[in-house]
Z-matrix of the N, CA and C atoms (Angstrom, degrees):
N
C 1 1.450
C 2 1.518 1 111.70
N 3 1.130 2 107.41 1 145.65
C 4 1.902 3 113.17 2 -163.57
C 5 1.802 4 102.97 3 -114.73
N 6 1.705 5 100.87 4 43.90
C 7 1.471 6 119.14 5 -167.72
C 8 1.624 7 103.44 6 -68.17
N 9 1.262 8 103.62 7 -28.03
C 10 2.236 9 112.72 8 -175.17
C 11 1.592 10 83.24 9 -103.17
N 12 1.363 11 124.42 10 47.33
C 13 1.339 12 102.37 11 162.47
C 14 1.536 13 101.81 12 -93.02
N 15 1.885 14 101.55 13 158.27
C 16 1.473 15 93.50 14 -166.40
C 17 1.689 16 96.84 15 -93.22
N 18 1.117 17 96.81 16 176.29
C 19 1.846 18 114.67 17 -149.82
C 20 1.529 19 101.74 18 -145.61
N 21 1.201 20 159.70 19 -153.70
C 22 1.370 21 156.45 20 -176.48
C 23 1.936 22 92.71 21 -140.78
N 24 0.937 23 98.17 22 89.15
C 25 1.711 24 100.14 23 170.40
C 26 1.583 25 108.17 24 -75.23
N 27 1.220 26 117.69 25 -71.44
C 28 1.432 27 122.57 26 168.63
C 29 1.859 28 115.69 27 -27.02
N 30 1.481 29 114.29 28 129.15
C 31 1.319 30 89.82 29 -171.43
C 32 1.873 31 107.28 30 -114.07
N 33 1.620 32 94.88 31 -8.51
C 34 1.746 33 115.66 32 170.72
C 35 0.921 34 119.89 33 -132.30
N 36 1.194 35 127.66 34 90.37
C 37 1.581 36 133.58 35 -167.76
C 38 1.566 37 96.12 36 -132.54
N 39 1.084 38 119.51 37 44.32
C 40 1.546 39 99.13 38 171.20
C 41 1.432 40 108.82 39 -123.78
N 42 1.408 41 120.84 40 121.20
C 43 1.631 42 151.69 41 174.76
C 44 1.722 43 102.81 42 -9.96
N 45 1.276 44 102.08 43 118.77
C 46 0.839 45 103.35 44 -172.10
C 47 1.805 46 153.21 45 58.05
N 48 1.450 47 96.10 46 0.32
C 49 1.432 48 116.21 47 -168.43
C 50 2.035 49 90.15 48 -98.36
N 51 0.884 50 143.20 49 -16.57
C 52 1.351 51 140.38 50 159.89
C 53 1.632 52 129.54 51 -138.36
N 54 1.136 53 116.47 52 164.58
C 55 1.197 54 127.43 53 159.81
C 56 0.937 55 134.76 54 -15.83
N 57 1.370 56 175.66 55 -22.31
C 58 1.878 57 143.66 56 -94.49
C 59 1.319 58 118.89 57 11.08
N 60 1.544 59 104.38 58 -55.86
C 61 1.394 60 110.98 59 -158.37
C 62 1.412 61 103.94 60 -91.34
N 63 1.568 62 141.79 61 2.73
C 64 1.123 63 150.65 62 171.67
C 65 1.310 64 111.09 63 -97.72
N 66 1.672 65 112.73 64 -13.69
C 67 1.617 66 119.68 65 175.85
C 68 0.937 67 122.41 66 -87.37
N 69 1.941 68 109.81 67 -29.34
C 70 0.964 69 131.39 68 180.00
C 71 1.609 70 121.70 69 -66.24
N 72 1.585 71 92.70 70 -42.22
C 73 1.787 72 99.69 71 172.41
C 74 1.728 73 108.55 72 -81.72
N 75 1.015 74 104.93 73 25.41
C 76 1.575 75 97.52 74 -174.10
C 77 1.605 76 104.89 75 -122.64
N 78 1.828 77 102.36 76 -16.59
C 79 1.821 78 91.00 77 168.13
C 80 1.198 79 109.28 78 -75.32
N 81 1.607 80 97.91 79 163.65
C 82 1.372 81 111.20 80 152.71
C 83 1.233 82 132.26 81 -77.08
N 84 1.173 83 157.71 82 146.02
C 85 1.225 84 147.57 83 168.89
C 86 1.940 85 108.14 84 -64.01
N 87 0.879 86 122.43 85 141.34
C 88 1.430 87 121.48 86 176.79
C 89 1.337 88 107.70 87 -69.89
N 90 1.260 89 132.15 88 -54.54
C 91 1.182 90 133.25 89 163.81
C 92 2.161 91 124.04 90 -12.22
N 93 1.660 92 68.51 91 -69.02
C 94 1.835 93 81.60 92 171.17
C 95 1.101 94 126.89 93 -71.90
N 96 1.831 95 114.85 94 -10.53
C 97 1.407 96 107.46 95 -175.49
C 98 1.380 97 117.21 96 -95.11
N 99 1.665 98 96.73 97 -24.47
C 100 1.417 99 105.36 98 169.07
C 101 1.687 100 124.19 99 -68.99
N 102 1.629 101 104.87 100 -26.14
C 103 1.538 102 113.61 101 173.32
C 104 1.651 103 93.99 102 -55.32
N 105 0.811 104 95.28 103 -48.00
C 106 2.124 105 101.44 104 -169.90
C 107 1.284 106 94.91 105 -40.50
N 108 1.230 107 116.41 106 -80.08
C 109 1.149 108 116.75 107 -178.55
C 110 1.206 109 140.37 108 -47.45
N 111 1.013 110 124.96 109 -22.10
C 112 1.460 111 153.80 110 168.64
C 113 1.505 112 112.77 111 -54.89
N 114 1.723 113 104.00 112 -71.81
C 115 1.453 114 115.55 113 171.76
C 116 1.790 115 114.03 114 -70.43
N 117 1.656 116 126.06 115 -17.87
C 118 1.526 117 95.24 116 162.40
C 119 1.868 118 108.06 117 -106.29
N 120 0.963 119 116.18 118 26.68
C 121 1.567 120 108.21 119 173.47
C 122 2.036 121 84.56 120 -89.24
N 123 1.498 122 94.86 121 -172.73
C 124 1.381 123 125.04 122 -159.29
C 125 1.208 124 90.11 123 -93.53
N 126 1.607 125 140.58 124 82.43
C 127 1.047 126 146.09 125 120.21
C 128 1.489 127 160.17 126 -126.71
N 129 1.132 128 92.03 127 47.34
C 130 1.515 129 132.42 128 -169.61
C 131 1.747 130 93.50 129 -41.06
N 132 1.224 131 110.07 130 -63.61
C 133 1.900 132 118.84 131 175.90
C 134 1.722 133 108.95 132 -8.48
N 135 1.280 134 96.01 133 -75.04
C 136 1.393 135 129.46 134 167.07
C 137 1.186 136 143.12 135 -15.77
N 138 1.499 137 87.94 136 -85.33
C 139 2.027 138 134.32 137 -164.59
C 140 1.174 139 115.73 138 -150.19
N 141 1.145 140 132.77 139 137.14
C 142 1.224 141 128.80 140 127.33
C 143 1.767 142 126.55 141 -170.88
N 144 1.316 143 92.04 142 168.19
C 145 1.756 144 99.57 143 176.64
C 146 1.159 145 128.72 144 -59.45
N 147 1.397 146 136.22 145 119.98
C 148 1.280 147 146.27 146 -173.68
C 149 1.327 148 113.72 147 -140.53
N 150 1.703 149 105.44 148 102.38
C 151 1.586 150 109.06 149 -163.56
C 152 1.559 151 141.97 150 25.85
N 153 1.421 152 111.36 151 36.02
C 154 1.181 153 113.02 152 164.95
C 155 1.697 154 95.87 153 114.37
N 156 1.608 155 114.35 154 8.58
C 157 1.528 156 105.07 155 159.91
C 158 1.338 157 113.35 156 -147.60
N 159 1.177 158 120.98 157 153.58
C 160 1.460 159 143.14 158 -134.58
C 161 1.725 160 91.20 159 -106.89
N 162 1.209 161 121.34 160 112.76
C 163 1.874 162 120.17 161 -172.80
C 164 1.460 163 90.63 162 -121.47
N 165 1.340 164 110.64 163 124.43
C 166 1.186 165 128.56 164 165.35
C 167 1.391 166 126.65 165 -93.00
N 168 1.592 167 123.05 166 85.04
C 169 1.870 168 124.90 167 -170.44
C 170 1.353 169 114.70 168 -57.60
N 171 1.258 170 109.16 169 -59.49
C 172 1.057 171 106.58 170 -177.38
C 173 1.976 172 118.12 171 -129.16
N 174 1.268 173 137.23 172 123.86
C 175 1.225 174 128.86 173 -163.60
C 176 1.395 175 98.33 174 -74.04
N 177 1.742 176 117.56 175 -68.01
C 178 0.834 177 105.30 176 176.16
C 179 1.557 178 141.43 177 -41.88
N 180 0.990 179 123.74 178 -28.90
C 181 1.832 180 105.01 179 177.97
C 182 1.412 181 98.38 180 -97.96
N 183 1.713 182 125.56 181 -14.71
C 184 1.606 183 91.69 182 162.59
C 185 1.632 184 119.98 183 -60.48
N 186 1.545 185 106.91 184 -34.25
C 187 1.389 186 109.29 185 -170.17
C 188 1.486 187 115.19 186 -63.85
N 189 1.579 188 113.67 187 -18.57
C 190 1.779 189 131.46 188 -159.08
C 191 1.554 190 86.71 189 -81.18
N 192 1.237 191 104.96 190 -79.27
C 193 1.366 192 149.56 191 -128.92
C 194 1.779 193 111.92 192 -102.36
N 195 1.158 194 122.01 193 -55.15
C 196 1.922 195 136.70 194 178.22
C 197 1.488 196 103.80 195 -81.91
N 198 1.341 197 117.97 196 -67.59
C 199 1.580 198 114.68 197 -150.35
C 200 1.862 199 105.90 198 -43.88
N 201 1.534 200 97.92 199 -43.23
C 202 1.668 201 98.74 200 -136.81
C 203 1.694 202 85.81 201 -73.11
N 204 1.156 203 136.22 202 -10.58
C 205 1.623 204 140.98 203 177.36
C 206 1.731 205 99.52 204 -67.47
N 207 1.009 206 122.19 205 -58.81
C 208 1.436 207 108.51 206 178.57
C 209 1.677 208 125.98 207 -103.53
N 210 1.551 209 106.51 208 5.39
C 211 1.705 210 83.43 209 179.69
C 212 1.789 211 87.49 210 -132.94
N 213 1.110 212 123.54 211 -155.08
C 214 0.976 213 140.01 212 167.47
C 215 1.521 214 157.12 213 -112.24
N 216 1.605 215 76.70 214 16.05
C 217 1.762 216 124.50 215 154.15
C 218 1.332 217 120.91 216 -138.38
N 219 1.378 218 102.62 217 179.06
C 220 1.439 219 89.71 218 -172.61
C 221 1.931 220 91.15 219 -137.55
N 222 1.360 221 127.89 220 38.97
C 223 1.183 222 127.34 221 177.80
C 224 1.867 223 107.74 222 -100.21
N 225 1.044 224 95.61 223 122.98
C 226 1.671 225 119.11 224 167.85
C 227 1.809 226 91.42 225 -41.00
N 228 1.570 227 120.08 226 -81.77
C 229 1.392 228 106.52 227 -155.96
C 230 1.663 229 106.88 228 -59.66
N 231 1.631 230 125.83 229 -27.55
C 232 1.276 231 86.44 230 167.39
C 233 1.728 232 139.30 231 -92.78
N 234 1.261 233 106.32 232 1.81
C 235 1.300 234 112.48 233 152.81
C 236 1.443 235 114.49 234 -40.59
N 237 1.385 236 122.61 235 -68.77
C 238 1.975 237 146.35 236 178.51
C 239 1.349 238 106.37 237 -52.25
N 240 1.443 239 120.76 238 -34.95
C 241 1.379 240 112.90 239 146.66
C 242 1.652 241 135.33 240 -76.73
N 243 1.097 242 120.82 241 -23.91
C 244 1.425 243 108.86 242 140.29
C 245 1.491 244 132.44 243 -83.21
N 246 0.901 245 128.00 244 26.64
C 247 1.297 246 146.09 245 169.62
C 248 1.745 247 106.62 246 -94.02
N 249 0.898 248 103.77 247 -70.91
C 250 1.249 249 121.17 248 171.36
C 251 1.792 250 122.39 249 -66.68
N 252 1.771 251 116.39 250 -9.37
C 253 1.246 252 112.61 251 172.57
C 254 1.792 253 85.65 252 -84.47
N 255 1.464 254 139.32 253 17.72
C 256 1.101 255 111.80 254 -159.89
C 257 1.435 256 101.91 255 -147.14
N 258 1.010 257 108.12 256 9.60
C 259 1.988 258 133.09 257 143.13
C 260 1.624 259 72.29 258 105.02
N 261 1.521 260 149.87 259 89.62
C 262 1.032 261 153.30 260 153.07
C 263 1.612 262 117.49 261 -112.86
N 264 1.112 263 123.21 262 114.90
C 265 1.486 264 91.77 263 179.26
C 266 2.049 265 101.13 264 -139.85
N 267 1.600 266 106.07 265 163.53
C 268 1.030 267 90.76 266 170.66
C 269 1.466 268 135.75 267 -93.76
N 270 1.073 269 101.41 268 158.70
C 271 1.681 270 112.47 269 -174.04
C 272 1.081 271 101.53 270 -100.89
N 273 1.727 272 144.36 271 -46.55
C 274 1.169 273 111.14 272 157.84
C 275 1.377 274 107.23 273 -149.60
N 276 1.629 275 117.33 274 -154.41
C 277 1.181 276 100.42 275 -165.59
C 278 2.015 277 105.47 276 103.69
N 279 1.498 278 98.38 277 110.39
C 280 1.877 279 97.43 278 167.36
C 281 1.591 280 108.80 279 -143.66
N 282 1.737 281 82.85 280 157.85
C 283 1.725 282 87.33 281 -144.66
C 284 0.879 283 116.45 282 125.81
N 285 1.477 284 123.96 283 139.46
C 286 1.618 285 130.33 284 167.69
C 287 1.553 286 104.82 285 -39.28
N 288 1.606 287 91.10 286 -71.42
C 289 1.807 288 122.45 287 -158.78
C 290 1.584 289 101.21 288 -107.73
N 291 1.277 290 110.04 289 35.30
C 292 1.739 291 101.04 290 153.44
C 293 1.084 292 99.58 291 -115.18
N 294 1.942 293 105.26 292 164.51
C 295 1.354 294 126.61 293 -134.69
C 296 1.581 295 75.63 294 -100.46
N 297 1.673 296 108.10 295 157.19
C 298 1.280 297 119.37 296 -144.54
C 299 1.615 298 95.96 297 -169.13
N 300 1.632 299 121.98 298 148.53
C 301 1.253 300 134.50 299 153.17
C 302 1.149 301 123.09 300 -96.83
N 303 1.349 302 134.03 301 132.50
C 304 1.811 303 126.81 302 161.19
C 305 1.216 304 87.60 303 -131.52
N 306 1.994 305 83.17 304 139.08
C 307 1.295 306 128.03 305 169.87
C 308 1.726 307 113.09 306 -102.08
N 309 1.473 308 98.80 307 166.22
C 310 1.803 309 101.07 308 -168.42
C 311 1.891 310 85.73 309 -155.41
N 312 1.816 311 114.34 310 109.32
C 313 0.929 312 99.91 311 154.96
C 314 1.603 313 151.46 312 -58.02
N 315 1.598 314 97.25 313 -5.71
C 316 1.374 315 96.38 314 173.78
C 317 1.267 316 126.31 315 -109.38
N 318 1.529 317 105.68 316 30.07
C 319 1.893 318 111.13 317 -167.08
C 320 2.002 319 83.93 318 -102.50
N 321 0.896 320 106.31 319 177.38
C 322 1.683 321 134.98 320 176.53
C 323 1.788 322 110.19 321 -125.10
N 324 1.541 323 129.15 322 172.49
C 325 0.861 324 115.13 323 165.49
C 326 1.555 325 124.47 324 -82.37
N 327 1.505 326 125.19 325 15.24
C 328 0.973 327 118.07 326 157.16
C 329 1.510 328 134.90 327 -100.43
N 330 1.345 329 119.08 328 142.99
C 331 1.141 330 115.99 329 -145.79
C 332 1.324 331 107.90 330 -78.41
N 333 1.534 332 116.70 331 -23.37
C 334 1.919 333 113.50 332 175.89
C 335 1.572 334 104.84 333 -72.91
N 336 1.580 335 127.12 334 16.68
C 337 1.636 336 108.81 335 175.84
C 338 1.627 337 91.29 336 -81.39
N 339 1.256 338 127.98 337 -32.14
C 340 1.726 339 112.50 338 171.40
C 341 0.909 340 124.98 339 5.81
N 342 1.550 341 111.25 340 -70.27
C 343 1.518 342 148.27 341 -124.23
C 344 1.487 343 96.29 342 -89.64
N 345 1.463 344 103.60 343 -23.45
C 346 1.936 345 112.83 344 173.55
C 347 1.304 346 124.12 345 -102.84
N 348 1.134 347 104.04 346 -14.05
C 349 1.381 348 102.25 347 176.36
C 350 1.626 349 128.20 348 -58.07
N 351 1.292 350 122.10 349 133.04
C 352 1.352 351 124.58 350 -165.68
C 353 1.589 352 117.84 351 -101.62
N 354 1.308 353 96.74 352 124.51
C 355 2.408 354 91.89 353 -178.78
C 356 1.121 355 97.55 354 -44.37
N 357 1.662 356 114.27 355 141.36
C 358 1.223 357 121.72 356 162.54
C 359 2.108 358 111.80 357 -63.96
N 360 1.216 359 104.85 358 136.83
C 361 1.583 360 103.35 359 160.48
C 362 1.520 361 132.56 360 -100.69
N 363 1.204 362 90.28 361 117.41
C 364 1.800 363 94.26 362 -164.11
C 365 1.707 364 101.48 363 -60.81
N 366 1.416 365 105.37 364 160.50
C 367 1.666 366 120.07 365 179.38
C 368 1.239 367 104.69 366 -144.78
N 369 0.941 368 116.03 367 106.28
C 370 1.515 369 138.84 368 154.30
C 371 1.326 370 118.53 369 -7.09
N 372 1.248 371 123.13 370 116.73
C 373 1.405 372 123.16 371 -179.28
C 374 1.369 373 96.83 372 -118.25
N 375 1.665 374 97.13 373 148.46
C 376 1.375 375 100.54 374 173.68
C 377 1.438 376 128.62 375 -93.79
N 378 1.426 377 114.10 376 156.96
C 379 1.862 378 111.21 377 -141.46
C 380 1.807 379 80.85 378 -86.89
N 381 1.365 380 104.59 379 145.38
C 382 1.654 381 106.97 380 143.35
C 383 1.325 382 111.40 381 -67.01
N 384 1.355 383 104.30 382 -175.79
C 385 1.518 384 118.96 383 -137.72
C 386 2.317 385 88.83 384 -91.93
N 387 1.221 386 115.39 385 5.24
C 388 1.589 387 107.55 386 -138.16
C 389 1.791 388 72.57 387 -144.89
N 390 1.221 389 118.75 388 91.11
C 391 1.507 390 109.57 389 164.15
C 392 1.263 391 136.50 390 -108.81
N 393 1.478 392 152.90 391 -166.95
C 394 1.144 393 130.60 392 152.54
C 395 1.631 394 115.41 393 -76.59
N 396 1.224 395 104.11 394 -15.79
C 397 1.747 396 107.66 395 -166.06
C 398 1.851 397 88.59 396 -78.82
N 399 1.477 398 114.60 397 -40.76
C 400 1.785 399 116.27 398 179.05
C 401 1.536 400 100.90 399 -54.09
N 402 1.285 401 135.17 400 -55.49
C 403 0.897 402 132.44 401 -155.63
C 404 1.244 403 122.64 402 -64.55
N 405 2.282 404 99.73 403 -25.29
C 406 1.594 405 106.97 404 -169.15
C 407 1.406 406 91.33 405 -95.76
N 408 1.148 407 133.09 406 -18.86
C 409 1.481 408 122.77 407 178.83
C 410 1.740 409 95.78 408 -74.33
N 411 1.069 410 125.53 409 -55.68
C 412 1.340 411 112.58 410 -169.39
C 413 1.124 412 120.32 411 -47.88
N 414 1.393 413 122.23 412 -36.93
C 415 1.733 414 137.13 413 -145.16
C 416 2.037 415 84.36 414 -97.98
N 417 1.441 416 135.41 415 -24.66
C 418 1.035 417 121.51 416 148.58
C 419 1.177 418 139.64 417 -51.93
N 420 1.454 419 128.88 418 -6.79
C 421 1.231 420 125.79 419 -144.90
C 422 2.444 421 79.88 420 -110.86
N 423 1.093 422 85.67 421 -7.92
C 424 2.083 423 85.35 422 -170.53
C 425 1.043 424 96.56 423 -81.32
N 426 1.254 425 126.55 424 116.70
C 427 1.571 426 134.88 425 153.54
C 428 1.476 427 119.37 426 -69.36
N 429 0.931 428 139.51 427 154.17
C 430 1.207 429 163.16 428 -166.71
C 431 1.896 430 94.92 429 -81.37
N 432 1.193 431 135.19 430 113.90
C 433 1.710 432 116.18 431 171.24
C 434 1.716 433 123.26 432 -31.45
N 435 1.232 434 125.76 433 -17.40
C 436 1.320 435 126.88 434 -166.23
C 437 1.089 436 116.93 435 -105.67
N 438 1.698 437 117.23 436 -1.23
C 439 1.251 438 114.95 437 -150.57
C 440 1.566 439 81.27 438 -132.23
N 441 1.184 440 102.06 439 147.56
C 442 1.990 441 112.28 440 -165.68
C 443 1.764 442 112.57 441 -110.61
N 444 1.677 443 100.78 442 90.52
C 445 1.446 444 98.95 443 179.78
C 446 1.511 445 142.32 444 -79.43
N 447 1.573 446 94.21 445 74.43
C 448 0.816 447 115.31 446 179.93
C 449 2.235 448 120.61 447 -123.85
């Protein structure tokens, strides 16, 4: 299957006719282009698109059988992590590998709005006062009785 065949992701790349940063908003992410592809090739079994949400049939044979054709793994969680770098989340579905829908408020029911969708950018929240990182620094500070903290 000629699934990593290359395709024109870039959609303004011509010398001098823009910006960087106008070229930049004009790729596609590979990620998304390969989802494209993904949801109109022949795998309904699987995956597929249903008005603007992503139904997952079966995990396992996408994970067996689909992934390794368009990305460059073939693991379910990191698929679900790009899903989710791309404001996707599920609606339902529990379990690693049960079959599951994600939704994306900014998709439409057509399937080329993909192709625009933008990674979410994380923002920093600020920690309460009680963290796990406090807890692992604290829980260092216990010596063992035999061992001299000093």
């Amino acid at each position: 299957p000629a699934a990593a065949a290359s395709a024109p992701v870039k959609t303004g790349g011509e010398k001098g006719a823009e910006s960087e940063e106008q070229a930049a908003a004009n790729t596609i992410p590979e990620f998304l282009y390969q989802l494209t592809k993904l949801l109109t090739d022949e795998n309904r079994d699987a995956i597929e698109w249903n008005y603007g949400r992503i139904e997952v049939h079966n995990p396992h044979k996408l994970e067996a059988k689909v992934l390794k054709k368009y990305f460059r793994h073939s693991k379910y969680a990191s698929f679900q992590r790009q899903l989710n770098y791309f404001g996707w989340r599920k609606l339902n579905g529990k379990g690693k590998m049960a079959p599951c829908t994600y939704i994306n408020d900014e998709v439409t029911p057509d399937i080329q709005c993909l192709l625009t969708i933008k990674r979410k950018v994380s923002i920093p929240k600020e920690k309460p006062s009680s963290t796990a990182s406090d807890r692992k620094v604290s829980s260092k500070s216990f010596k063992s009785p035999g061992k001299s903290g000093v």
